[in-house]
Each structure stands twice: as structure tokens, then as C-alpha cells.
KOLZADO-681498 format. One record per residue (C-alpha): residue number from 0; x, y, z. Coordinates in steps of 0.25 Angstrom, whole numbers, plus 2048, in hexadecimal, padded with zeros to 3 digits. Layout:
N
[NUM,[X,Y,Z]]
...
***
This chain:
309
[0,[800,800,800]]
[1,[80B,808,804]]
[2,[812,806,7F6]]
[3,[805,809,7EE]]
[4,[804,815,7F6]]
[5,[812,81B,7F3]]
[6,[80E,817,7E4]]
[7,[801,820,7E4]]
[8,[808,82B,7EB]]
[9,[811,82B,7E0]]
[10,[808,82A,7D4]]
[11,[800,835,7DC]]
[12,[80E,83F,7DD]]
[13,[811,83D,7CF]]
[14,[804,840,7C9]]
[15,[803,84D,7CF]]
[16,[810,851,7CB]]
[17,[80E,84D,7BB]]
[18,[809,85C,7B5]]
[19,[7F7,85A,7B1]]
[20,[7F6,857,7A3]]
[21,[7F0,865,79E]]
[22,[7FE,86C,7A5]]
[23,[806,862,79C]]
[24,[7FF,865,790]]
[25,[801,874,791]]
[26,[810,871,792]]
[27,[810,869,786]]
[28,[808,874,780]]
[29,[813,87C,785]]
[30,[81D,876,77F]]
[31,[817,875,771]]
[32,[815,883,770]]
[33,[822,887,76A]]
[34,[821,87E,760]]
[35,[813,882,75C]]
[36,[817,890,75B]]
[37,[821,88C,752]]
[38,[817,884,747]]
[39,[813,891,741]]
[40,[821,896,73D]]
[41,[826,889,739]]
[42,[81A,886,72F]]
[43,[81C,894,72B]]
[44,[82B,891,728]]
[45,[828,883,723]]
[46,[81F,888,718]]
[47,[823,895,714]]
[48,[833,892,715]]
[49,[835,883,715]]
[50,[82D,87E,70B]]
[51,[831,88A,701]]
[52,[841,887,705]]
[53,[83D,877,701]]
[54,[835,87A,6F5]]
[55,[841,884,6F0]]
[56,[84C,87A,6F4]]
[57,[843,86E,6EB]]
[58,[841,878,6DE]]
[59,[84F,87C,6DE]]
[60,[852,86E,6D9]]
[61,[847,86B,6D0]]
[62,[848,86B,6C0]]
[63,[83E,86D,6B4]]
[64,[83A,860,6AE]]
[65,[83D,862,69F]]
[66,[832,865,698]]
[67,[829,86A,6A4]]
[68,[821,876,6A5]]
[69,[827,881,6AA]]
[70,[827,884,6BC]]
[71,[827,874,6BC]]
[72,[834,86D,6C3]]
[73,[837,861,6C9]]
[74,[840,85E,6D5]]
[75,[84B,856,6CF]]
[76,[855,85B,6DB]]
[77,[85E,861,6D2]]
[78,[868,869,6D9]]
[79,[870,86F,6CC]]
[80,[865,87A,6CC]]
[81,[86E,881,6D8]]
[82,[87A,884,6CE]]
[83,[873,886,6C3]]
[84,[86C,890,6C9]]
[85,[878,895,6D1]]
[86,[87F,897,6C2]]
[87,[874,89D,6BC]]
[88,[871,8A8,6C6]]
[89,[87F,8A8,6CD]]
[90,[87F,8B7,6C8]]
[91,[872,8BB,6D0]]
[92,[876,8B4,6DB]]
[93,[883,8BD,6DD]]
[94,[87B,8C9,6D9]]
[95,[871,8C7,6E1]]
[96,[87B,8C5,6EE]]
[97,[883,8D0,6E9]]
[98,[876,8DA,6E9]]
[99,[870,8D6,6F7]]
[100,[880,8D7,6FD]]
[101,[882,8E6,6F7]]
[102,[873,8E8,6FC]]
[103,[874,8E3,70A]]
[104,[882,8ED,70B]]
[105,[87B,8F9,704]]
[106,[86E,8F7,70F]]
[107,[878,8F6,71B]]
[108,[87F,902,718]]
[109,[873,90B,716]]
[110,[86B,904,721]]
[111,[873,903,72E]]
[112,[877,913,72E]]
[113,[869,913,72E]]
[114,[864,909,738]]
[115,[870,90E,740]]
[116,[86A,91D,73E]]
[117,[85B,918,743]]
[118,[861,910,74E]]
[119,[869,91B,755]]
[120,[867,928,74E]]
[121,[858,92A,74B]]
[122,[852,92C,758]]
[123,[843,92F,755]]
[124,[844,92E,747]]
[125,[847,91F,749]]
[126,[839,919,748]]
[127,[837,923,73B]]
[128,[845,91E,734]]
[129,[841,90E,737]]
[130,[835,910,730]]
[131,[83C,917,724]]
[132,[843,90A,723]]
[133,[837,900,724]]
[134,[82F,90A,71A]]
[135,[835,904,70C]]
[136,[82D,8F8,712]]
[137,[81F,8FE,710]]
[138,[822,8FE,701]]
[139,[823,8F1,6F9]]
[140,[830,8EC,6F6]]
[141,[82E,8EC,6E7]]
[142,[82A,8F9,6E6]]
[143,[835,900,6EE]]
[144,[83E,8F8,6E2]]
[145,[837,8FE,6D9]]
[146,[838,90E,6E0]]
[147,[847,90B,6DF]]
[148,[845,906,6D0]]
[149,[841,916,6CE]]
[150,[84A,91D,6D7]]
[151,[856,915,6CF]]
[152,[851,916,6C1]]
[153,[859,91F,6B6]]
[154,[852,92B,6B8]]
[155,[850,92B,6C7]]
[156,[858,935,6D2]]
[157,[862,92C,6D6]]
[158,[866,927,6C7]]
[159,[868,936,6C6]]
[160,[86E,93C,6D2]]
[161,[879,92F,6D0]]
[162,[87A,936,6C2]]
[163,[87C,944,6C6]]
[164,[888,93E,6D1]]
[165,[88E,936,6C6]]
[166,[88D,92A,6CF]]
[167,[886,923,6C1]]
[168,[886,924,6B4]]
[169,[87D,92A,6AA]]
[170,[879,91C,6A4]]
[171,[87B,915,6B1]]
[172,[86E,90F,6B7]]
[173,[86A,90D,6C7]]
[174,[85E,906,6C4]]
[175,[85F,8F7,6BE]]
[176,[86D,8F5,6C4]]
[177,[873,8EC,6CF]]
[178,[874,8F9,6D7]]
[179,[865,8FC,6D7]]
[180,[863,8EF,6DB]]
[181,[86B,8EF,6E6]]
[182,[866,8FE,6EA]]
[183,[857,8F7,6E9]]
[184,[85B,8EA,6F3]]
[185,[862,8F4,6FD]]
[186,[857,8FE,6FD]]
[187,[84B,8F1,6FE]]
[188,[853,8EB,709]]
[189,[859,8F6,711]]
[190,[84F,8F6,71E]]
[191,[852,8E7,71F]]
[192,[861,8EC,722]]
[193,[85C,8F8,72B]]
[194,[854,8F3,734]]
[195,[85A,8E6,73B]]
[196,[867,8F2,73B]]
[197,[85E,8FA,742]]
[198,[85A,8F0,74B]]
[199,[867,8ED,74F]]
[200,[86C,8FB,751]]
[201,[860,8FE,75A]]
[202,[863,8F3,764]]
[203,[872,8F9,765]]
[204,[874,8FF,772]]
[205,[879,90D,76F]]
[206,[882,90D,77C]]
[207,[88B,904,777]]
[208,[88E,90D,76D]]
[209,[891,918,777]]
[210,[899,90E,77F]]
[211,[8A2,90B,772]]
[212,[8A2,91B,770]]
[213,[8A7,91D,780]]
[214,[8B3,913,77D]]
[215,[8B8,91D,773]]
[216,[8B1,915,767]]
[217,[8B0,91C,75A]]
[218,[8A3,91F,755]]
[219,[8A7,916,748]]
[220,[8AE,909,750]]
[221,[8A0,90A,75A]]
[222,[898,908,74D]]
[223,[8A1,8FD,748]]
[224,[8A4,8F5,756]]
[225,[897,8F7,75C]]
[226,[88A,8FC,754]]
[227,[88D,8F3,748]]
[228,[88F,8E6,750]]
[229,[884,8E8,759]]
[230,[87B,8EC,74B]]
[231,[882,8E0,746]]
[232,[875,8D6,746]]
[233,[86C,8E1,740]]
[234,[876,8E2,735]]
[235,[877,8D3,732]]
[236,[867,8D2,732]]
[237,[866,8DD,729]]
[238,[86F,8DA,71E]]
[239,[86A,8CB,71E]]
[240,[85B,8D2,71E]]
[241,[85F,8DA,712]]
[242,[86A,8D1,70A]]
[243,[860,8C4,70A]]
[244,[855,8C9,703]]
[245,[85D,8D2,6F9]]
[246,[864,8C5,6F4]]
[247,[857,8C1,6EF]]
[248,[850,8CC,6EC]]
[249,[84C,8CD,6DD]]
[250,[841,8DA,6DD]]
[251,[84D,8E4,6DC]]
[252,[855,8DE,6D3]]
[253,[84A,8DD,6CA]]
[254,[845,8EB,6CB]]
[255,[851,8F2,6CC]]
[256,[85C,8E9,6C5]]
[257,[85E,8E4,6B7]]
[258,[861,8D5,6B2]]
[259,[870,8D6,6B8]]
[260,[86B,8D8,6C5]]
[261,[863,8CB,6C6]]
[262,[862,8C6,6D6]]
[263,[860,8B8,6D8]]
[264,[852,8BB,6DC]]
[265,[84E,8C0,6CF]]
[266,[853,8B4,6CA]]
[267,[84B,8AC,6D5]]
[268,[83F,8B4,6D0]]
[269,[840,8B2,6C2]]
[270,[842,8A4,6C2]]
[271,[836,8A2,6CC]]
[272,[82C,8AA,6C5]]
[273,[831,8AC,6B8]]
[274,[839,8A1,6B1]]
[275,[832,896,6BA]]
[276,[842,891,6BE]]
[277,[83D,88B,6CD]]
[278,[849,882,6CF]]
[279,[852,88E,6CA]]
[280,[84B,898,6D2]]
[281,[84B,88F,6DF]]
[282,[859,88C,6DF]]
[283,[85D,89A,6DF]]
[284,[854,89C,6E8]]
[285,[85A,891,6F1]]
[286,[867,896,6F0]]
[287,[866,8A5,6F1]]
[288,[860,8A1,6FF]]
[289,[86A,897,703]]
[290,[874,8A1,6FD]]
[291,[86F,8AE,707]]
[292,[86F,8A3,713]]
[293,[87E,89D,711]]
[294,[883,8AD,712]]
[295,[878,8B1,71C]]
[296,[87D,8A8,723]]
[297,[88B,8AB,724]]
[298,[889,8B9,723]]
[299,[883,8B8,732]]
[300,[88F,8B0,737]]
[301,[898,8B9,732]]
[302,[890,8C4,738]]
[303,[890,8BC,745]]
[304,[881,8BE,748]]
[305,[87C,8AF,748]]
[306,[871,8B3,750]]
[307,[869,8B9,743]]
[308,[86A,8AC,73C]]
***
């Protein structure tokens, strides 16, 4: 009897210990809730980035059965469209590279005196000046291509104030030239360069930069030792927001350019709408991202600000 009741008093102690089975199931509830959360985005992704991706990775090796209608292709996994693609439009690769480097230095140089300028020097005219910069955004982006279209033609101002300094000829032309091209991707993508720089300047404590100045710093080795690497992540972020999409970006060279300033985008573009090429058109595609992605990425490392990736 003794045992048996040792034995009851035991089950007894352990039952009520064990949590009630509606207190469990909140905690498993709990526990999912993370994971729920997370079902939107990840279908989101899987859908809209994912299945793209796959779908452009399986047509970039698919070929045109001879003697079927056009737009209709087979997967028969050849890889040899990569080099024949890469020696076909070699040439717009590098130019459109080249474009999206000398843009990306040009919105640097004009942006961060600028973002510096709001960030330190404003005052109340801060809030005024950001929306100066977000403004171009209320206008489409075609159509502020197309305002730059006039102000570079022939018989525009500029064409003739360069005239009048000598700085071009008489027969020489702005618009339909690589540098109209690269005036129009600098200008389209400038506030991608200015803002994250302005975010990075504003978070800078401006008694440091007094510290540096009381240890007899120069004005010049206090911007170069202090406000530029503490600016540094805003810098990185804004020349990847700006160099990425002008090395695909198609609009102003087409507006503003001529046949020998083609950007591999135009060619993207025209072999997906206009010649019906989709293996051709996918494997550029396929490497021009694969191509901004290897020097993304060393870019950041050499940068040494791993934390953006």
C-alpha cells in the first residue's frame, strides 16, 4: 500500500508540473510565428525573382529547330550560345561598362559637395534643397531624357554657349554622342548617388571634426581622414545605386545616342522585342548580371564595407 502510494503521489507531482495543453499550443504557435511571417516574402521572391532567374537560365540555352516559326525554341542545353553571344556584342558589353564607370565618377563628383553642402551648411533650407533633389522624380523618367534631348540639340544654348567659348567646333554635335549619353545617365541617376551620401553625412557627429581641427588638423587632412571614412558606407551605396542600373539602362542611349553607342541593354531589347532572338537575348542578360555581381562584389571588399552585402 505504501508503494502504490508513493507511486500516486508521484503521477500526481508530475501532472501538475506538465504545462495545460492550451498553454503548449500558444507556445508552438509562438514558435511558428516567425516562420509564418516569413511565407509572404518568400513567395514573393520565389515567384517574382526565382522562377524569372530559372526561366532565363533554361532559355539562354535553348535553340530554333530548323525550319520553325519564329519565337519558337527548344531546350537542347547548348552552352555555346554564352561565346557566341559574348563575341557578337563583346563591343556593347565594354561600352556599356565603360558608360556606367564615367557615370557613376561624374554623379560622385557633383553629388557629394552637394549632400556635404545640405548636410552641414543648409540650416533651414535643408528640408527645401532634399526636395529639390527627390523632385526630378515627379516627372517620368523618359520624359526628363527627352527635356535633355532638346537642351543638347544643335541649335540649343548649350550647343552654342560651347560654340562661342571655343570649347567645340562649329560642325561638332553634343546630342547623338557618347558624351550625351553619359550627361543623360549622370543626370537620370544623380539623386541615387546624393541621398544615401547625405544620409551618411548627416549621421557624422560634427564634434569630431572640431576634435580633429583642435589637434591642429587642417581643414583638407580633416575631410580626408575623418568626414570621407565615416561617409564612406554612404559612398559605396550610392555609386552601387547608380552604377547598376546604368549598366543596363537602354532609354538614353537610345534617345540620346547613335548606332556606335549601343549599351548591351538596347541589345537586350531588341533582341527580345524586335528580332525574336530569346536565347541570344537571355544569355546577355544572364551575363551582364552575373558580370555586375562578380565586381559588386569585389568592389565591396575592397571597399571594406561587407556589411552592405
Amino acid at each position: 500500500m505504501t508503494v502504490a502510494a508513493g507511486i500516486g503521489l508521484g503521477e500526481r507531482q508530475a501532472g501538475a508540473g506538465a504545462p495545460p495543453p492550451a498553454v503548449t499550443e500558444r507556445r508552438s504557435r509562438r514558435k511558428l510565428t516567425p516562420y509564418l511571417l516569413l511565407v509572404p516574402g518568400m513567395a514573393w521572391l520565389a515567384i517574382f525573382f526565382i522562377a524569372p532567374i530559372v526561366t532565363l537560365l533554361s532559355t539562354s540555352t535553348q535553340t530554333r529547330p530548323e525550319g520553325a516559326e519564329i519565337g519558337v525554341f527548344t531546350q537542347t542545353f547548348r552552352f555555346a550560345n554564352y561565346l557566341d553571344a559574348l563575341e557578337g556584342y563583346g563591343p556593347e558589353f565594354g561600352r556599356s561598362f565603360l558608360y556606367a564607370l564615367l557615370a557613376t565618377v561624374l554623379a560622385l563628383a557633383i553629388s557629394y559637395p552637394l549632400a556635404y553642402a545640405i548636410a552641414f551648411k543648409a540650416g533651414r533650407w535643408r528640408n527645401l534643397l532634399l526636395v529639390l533633389v527627390v523632385a526630378p522624380f515627379f516627372v517620368s523618367f523618359l520624359l526628363r531624357t527627352v527635356a535633355w534631348k532638346q537642351i543638347l540639340a544643335d541649335d540649343a544654348w548649350v550647343a552654342d554657349l560651347l560654340r562661342a567659348l571655343s570649347v567645340i567646333g562649329p560642325q561638332t554635335h553634343i546630342i547623338n554622342s557618347a558624351p550625351a549619353v553619359v550627361i543623360g545617365i549622370t543626370y537620370n541617376f544623380l539623386p541615387f548617388m546624393i541621398l544615401p551620401i547625405y544620409a551618411s553625412l548627416e549621421r557624422v557627429d560634427p564634434r569630431l571634426m572640431e576634435a580633429a581641427g583642435d589637434l591642429y588638423s587642417s581643414a583638407l587632412t580633416t575631410f580626408r581622414k575623418v568626414t570621407i571614412p565615416l561617409s564612406m558606407p554612404g559612398i559605396v551605396a550610392g555609386t552601387l545605386l547608380t552604377f547598376i542600373p546604368a549598366a543596363g539602362d537602354y532609354v538614353n542611349s537610345a534617345l540620346l545616342g547613335n548606332k556606335d553607342t549601343t549599351m548591351v541593354g538596347n541589345v537586350i531589347d531588341s533582341r527580345f522585342l524586335r528580332v525574336v532572338d530569346y536565347p541570344t537575348a537571355a544569355v546577355l542578360s544572364v551575363t551582364l548580371m552575373a558580370s555586375i555581381l562578380v565586381l559588386v562584389g569585389f568592389y565591396i571588399r575592397r571597399a571594406g564595407t561587407e556589411e552592405l552585402v
